[in-house]
C-alpha positions in Angstrom: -14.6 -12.4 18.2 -17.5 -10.6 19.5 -20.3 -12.8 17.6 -20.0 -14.0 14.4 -20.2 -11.0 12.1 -18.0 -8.5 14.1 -14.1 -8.8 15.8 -12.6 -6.3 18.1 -10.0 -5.4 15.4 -12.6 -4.0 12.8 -13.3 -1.3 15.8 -9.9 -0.6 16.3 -8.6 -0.7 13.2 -7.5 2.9 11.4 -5.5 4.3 8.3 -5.2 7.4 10.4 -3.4 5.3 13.2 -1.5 3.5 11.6 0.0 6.5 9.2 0.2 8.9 12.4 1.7 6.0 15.0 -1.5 6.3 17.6 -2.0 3.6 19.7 -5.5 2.6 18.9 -5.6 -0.3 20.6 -9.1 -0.9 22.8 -8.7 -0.7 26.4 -10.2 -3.7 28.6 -12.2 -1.2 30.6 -14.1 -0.4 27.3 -14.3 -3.3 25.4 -17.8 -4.1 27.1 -19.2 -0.9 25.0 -18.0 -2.0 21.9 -19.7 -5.4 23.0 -22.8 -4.1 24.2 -23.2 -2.4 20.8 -22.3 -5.2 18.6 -24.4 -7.3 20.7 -27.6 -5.0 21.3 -27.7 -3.4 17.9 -25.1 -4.1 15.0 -25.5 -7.9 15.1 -29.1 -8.2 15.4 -29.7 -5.5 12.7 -27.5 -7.7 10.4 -29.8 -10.6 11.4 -32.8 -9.0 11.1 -31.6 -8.1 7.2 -29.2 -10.3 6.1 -27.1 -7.3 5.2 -23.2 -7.2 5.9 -21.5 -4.2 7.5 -18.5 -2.6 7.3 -17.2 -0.5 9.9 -15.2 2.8 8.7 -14.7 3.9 12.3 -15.2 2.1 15.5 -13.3 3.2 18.8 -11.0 5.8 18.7 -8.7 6.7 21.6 -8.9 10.4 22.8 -5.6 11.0 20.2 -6.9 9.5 16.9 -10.2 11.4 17.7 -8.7 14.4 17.6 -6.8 13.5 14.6 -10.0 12.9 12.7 -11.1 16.0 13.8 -14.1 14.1 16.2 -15.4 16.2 19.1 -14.3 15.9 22.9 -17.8 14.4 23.8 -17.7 11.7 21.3 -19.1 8.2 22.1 -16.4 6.8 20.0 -13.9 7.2 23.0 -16.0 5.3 25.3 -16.6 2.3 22.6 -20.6 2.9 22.3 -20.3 4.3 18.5 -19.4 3.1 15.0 -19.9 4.3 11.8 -21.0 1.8 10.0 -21.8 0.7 5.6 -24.2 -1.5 4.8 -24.5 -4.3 2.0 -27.1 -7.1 0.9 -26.3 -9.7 -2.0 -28.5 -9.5 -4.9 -28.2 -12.2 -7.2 -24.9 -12.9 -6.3 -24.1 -8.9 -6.4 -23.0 -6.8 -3.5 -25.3 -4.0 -3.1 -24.6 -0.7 -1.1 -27.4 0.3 1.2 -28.1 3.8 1.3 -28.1 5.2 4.7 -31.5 6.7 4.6 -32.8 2.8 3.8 -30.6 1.6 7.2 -32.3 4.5 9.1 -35.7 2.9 7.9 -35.1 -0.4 8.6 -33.5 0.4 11.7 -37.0 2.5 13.1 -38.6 -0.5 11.6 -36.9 -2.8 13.7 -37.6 -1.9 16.7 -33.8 -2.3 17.9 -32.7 0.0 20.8 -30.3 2.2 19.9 -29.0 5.9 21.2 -28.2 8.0 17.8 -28.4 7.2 14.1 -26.8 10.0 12.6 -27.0 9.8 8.7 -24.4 11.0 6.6 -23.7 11.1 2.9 -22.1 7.2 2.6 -22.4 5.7 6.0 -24.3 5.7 9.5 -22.7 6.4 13.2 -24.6 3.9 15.2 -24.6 4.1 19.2 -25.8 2.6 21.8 -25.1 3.0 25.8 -25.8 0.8 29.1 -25.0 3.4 31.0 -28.6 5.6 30.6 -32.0 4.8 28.6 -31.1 5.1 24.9 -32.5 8.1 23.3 -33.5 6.3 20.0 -32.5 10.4 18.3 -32.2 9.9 14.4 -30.0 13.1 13.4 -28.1 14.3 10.1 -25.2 15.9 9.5 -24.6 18.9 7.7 -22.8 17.3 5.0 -26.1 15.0 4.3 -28.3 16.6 1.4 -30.4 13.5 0.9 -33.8 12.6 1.5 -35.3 12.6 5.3 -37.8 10.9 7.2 
């Protein structure tokens, strides 16, 4: 457990993987990333909101990442990134959050964090302890929705 809403599996765990045979498996040396992000920004936004979140892709090791087609750069490698789907119970229904909402409530919040990059379905979250945070809000290409 890393606190009560997020596990070191969730940030390891991948369909591409599993069906290709990559070790996935985080290293000891990064697991302090993956830590420092649950702990700095993905549990305290879930606080902060009530909202659940679902990680689609947490660490990769340099092999899956270039599987999924992730560039060489990416803060994925070095545990500081996730991309993350939000939900909120309403009246007893799950709700999706659209990303443009998290981005909003995440400005709101005040949280630290290094990149919020919106995409259609979901948000890549990081956040580093090894320089300042640049609190940049990007979107990718694919992303045709609304902006702030």
């Amino acid at each position: 457990m890393i606190s009560k809403n997020f596990k070191y599996a969730e940030f390891s765990a991948s369909a591409t993987a599993s069906a290709r045979g990559i070790n996935n498996e985080i290293p000891e040396n990064v697991r302090p990333a993956v830590r420092a992000l649950v702990l700095n920004l993905l549990q305290p936004l879930c606080d902060h909101t009530g909202w659940s979140d679902l990680i689609t892709s947490g660490y990769r090791s340099k092999e899956l990442n270039r599987a999924v087609g992730g560039v060489d750069t990416s803060q994925h490698c070095r545990g500081e990134a996730a991309d993350n789907k939000f939900y909120r119970k309403v009246n007893g229904v799950t709700r999706y959050i659209v990303p443009i909402e998290v981005i909003r409530t995440l400005l709101a919040s005040g949280l630290d964090f290094d990149q919020a990059i919106v995409y259609p379905s979901f948000v890549h979250f990081s956040y580093t302890v090894a320089r300042p945070n640049r609190r940049q809000v990007l979107y990718n290409k694919t992303y045709k929705g609304e902006r702030l």
